[in-house]
C-alpha positions in Angstrom: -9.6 -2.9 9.6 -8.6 -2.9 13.5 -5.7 -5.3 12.8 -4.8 -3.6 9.2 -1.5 -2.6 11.5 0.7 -4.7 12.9 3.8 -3.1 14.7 6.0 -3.8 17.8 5.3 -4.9 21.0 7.7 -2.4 22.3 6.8 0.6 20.0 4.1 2.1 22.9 7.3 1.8 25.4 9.2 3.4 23.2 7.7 6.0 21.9 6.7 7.0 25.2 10.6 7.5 26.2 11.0 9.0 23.1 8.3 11.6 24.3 7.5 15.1 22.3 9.9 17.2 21.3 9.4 20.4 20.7 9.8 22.1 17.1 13.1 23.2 17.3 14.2 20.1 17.5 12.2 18.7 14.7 13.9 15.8 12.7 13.0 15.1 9.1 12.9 12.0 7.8 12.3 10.8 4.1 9.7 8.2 3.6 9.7 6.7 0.2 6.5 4.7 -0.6 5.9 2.1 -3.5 2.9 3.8 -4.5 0.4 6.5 -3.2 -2.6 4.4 -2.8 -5.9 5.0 -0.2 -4.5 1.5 0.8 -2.1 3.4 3.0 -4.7 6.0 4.5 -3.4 5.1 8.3 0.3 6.5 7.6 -1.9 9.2 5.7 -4.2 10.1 8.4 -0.9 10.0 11.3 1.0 12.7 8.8 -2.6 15.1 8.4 -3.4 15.1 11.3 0.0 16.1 13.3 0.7 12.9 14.9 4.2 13.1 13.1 4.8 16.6 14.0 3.4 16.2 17.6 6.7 13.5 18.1 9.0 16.5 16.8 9.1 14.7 13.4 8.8 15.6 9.9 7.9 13.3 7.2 8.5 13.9 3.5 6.6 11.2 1.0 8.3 10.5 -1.9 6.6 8.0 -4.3 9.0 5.5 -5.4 6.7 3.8 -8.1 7.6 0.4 -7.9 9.3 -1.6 -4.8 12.9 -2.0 -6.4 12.7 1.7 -7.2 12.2 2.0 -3.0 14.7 -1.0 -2.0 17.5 1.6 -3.9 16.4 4.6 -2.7 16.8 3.3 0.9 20.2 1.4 0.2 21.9 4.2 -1.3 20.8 6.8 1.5 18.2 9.0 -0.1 15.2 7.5 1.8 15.2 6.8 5.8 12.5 4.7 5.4 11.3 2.2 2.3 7.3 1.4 2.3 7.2 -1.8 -0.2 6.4 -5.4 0.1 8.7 -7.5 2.6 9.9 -9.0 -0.4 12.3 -6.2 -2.0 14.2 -6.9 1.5 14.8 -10.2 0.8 16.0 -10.0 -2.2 18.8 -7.7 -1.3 19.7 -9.8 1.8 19.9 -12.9 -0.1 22.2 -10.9 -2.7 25.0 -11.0 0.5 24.5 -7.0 1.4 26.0 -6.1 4.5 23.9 -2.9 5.4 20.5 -4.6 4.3 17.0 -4.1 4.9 15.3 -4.6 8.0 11.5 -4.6 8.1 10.0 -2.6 11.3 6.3 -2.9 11.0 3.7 -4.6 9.0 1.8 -2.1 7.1 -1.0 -3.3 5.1 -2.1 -7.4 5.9 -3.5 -7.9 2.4 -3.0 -6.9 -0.9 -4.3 -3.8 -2.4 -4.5 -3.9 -6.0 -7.5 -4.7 -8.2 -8.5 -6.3 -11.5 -9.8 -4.3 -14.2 -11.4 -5.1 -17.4 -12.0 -3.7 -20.7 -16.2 -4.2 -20.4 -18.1 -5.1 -17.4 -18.5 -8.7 -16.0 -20.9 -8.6 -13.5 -20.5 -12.4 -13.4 -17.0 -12.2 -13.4 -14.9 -15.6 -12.3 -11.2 -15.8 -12.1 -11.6 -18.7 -14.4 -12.8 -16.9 -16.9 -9.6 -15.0 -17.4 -8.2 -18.8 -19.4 -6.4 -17.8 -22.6 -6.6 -13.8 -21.8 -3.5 -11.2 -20.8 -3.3 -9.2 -17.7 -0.5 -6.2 -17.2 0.5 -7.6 -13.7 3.4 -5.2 -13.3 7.4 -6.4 -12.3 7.8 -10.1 -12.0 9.3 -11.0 -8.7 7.0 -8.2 -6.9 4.0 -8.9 -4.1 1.6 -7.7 -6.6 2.5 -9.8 -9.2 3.3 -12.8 -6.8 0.3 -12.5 -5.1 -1.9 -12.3 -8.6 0.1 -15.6 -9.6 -0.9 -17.2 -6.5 -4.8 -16.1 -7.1 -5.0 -17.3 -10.5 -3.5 -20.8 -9.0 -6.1 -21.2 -6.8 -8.7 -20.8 -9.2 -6.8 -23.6 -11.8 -4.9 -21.5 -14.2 -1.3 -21.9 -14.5 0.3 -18.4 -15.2 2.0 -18.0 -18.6 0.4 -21.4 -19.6 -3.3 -20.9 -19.7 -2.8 -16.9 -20.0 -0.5 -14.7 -20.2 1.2 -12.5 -17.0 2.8 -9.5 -18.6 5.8 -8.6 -16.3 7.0 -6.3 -18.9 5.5 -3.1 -17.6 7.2 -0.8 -14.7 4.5 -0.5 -11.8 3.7 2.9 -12.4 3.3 3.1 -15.7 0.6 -0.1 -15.8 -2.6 2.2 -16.3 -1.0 3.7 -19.0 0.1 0.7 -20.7 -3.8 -0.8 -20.3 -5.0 2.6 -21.3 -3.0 2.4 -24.7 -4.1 -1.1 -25.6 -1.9 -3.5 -23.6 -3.6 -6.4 -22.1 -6.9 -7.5 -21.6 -6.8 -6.6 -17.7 -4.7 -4.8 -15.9 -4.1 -4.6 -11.8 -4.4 -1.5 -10.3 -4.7 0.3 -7.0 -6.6 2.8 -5.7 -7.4 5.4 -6.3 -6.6 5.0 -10.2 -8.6 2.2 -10.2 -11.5 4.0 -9.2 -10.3 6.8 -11.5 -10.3 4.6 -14.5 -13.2 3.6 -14.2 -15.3 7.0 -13.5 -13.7 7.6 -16.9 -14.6 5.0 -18.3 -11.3 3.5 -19.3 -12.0 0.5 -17.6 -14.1 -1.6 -14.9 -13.6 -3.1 -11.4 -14.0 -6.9 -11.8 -12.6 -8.4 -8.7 -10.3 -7.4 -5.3 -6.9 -9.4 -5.3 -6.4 -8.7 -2.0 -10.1 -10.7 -1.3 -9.2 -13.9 -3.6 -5.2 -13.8 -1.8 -6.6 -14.0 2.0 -3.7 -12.0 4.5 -0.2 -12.0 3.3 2.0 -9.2 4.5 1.8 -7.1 1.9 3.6 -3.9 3.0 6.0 -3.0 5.2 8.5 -0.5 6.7 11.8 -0.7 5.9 15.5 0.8 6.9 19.1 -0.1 6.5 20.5 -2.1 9.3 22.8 0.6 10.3 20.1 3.2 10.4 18.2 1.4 12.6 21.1 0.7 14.8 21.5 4.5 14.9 17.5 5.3 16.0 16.1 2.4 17.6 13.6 4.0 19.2 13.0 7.3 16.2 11.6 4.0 14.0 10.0 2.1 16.3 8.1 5.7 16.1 6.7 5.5 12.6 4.7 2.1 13.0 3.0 3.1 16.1 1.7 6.5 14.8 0.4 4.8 11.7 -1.5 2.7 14.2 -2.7 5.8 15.8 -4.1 6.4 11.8 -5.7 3.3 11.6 -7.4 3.6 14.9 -8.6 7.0 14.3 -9.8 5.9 10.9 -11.9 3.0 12.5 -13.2 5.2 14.9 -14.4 7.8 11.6 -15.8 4.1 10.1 -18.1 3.6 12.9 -19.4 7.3 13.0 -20.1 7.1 9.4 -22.2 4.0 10.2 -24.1 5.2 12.7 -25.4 8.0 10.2 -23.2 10.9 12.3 -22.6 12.4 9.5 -18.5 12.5 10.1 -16.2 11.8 7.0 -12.4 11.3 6.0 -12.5 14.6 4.3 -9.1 15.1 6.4 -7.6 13.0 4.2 -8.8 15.0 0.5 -5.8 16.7 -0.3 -3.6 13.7 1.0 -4.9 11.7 -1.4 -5.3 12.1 -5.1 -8.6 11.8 -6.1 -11.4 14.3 -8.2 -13.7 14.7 -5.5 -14.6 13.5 -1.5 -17.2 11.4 -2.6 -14.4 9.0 -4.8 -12.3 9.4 -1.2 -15.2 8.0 0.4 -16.0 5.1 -1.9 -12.5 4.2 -2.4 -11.9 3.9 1.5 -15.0 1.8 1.4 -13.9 -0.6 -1.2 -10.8 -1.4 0.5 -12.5 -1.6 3.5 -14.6 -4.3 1.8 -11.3 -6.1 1.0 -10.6 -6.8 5.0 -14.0 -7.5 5.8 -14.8 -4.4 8.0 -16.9 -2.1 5.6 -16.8 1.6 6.5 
C-alpha cells in the first residue's frame, strides 16, 4: 500500500507553514465521504490518531452514500470537502458550473468494491457471470464504470450478455441483494465481509484486482473554497498520507509476528469484532499487492 496515497508535491511545504495551531484556534471542517469503507482506513487512522487535531483541525465524517449525493453536498455548502470518485467532478464541470469541483489529492489508486454471490464459486471466472444479473449500483459512477470495464475485459458486453442493474442507490445495494435482487451484487468493505459471516452471501472476486489502478477516489472542494484555504486543503491529503504510512508501518509489525494490530482503528470502523478489522484490512491489502 505505500503508494495507496497520492497527494501534492507541495502539501509537506505547506503544511509545514501552516504549522500547529493550538486548540483555541481549532477549525472544523465537514468531510462528506461516498461510503464508510476499511478502503479509506488512511484518512481513518490520520482522524484517530490526532493527526487532524494536532494541525488545530477538526473533522466531522458524514457518509454521503453514493458520489452524486457527495458532489451536492459540497456544491451547495454543507460539506468542505467531497471524498468520491474523480468522476462526480466532472460531471458538474462539464454541466458549465462556475464554482465547480476541484480534486486535491488522490485517495484510494484502485477500486474497492467486491463481487458477491449467492453460493460459493471457489472456481469462480468472470466469464462465468454470461447471462446472470449483478446490482452494480448508479450508472455513470466509478464503481459501476469500473465493473463495466472488468466484465469487458473478460468478453462480456454489459446489458448484452448480462444484465448491469443501475437501478439501485449505492447504499441501499446490500439490501436490495439481501431481498432477492440480482444474482451478484458489488459491495465494499466491511459489508462485504459482514454479509458473508452471515451468510447472506460469498466473496467471489476483488474488482479493484481485475480493474488494475484507476483513481478511484479523491478529495474534492469548490473552486472558491479552495481559493479561500490553499494551504488548510493541501492539509487533508498529506495527513491521510501520514495514515497510510503509519498503517504500513502496523503491516510490517504484524508480519514480523510483533504482535501489533489496527485495533486503533475498531470503533472507526463498523465491524462486529477486531478479528473482521483485521481480515478486512488484509483483503484490501491483497487487492494492491502488499498483504498486511
Amino acid at each position: 500500500m505505500k503508494k495507496y496515497i497520492s497527494f501534492f508535491a507541495l502539501a509537506l511545504a505547506l503544511v509545514m507553514i501552516f504549522g500547529c495551531a493550538p486548540a483555541s484556534q481549532s477549525t472544523k471542517l465537514v468531510l462528506n465521504e461516498v461510503t464508510h469503507s476499511v478502503f479509506y482506513a488512511p484518512l481513518y487512522a490520520a482522524i484517530e490518531l490526532g493527526y487532524f487535531q494536532e494541525q488545530g483541525l477538526s473533522i466531522e465524517l458524514v457518509n454521503g452514500g453514493g458520489a452524486d449525493r457527495v458532489m451536492t453536498a459540497v456544491l451547495a455548502g454543507q460539506a468542505d470537502i467531497g471524498l468520491c470518485g474523480p468522476e462526480a467532478g466532472v460531471y458538474v464541470y462539464n454541466e458549465g458550473q462556475e464554482d465547480y469541483a476541484v480534486v486535491i489529492g488522490q485517495m484510494t489508486k484502485r477500486d474497492g468494491q467486491f463481487l458477491v454471490g449467492r453460493a460459493p464459486e471457489p472456481d469462480f471466472k468472470w466469464e462465468s457471470l454470461k447471462g446472470k444479473s449483478i446490482v452494480a449500483g448508479r450508472k455513470g459512477g466509478m464503481p459501476e464504470m469500473t465493473l463495466e470495464y472488468v466484465l469487458r475485459q473478460n468478453g462480456l458486453e454489459p446489458h448484452v450478455d448480462l444484465e448491469v442493474d443501475t437501478s439501485v442507490q449505492f447504499n441501499l445495494m446490500g439490501g436490495a441483494f439481501e431481498g432477492g435482487m440480482g444474482d451478484y451484487v458489488t459491495l465494499y468493505e466491511p459489508t462485504a465481509s459482514a454479509f458473508e459471516q452471515a451468510g447472506k452471501g460469498y466473496i467471489l472476486a476483488a474488482v479493484g484486482t481485475a480493474s488494475g489502478e484507476l483513481p478511484a477516489t479523491a478529495f474534492q472542494v469548490r473552486k472558491s473554497l479552495l481559493a479561500e484555504k490553499p494551504v488548510l486543503f493541501a492539509t487533508i491529503a498529506l495527513l491521510a498520507k501520514y495514515g497510510m504510512d503509519l498503517l504500513n508501518t502496523v503491516g510490517r509489525a504484524r508480519m514480523s509476528g510483533t504482535g501489533v494490530s489496527y485495533i486503533f482503528l475498531y470503533g472507526a470502523i463498523p465491524v462486529s469484532s477486531v478479528f473482521m478489522l483485521i481480515a478486512v484490512i488484509d483483503r484490501l491489502g491483497d487487492i494492491v499487492g502488499n498483504k498486511h
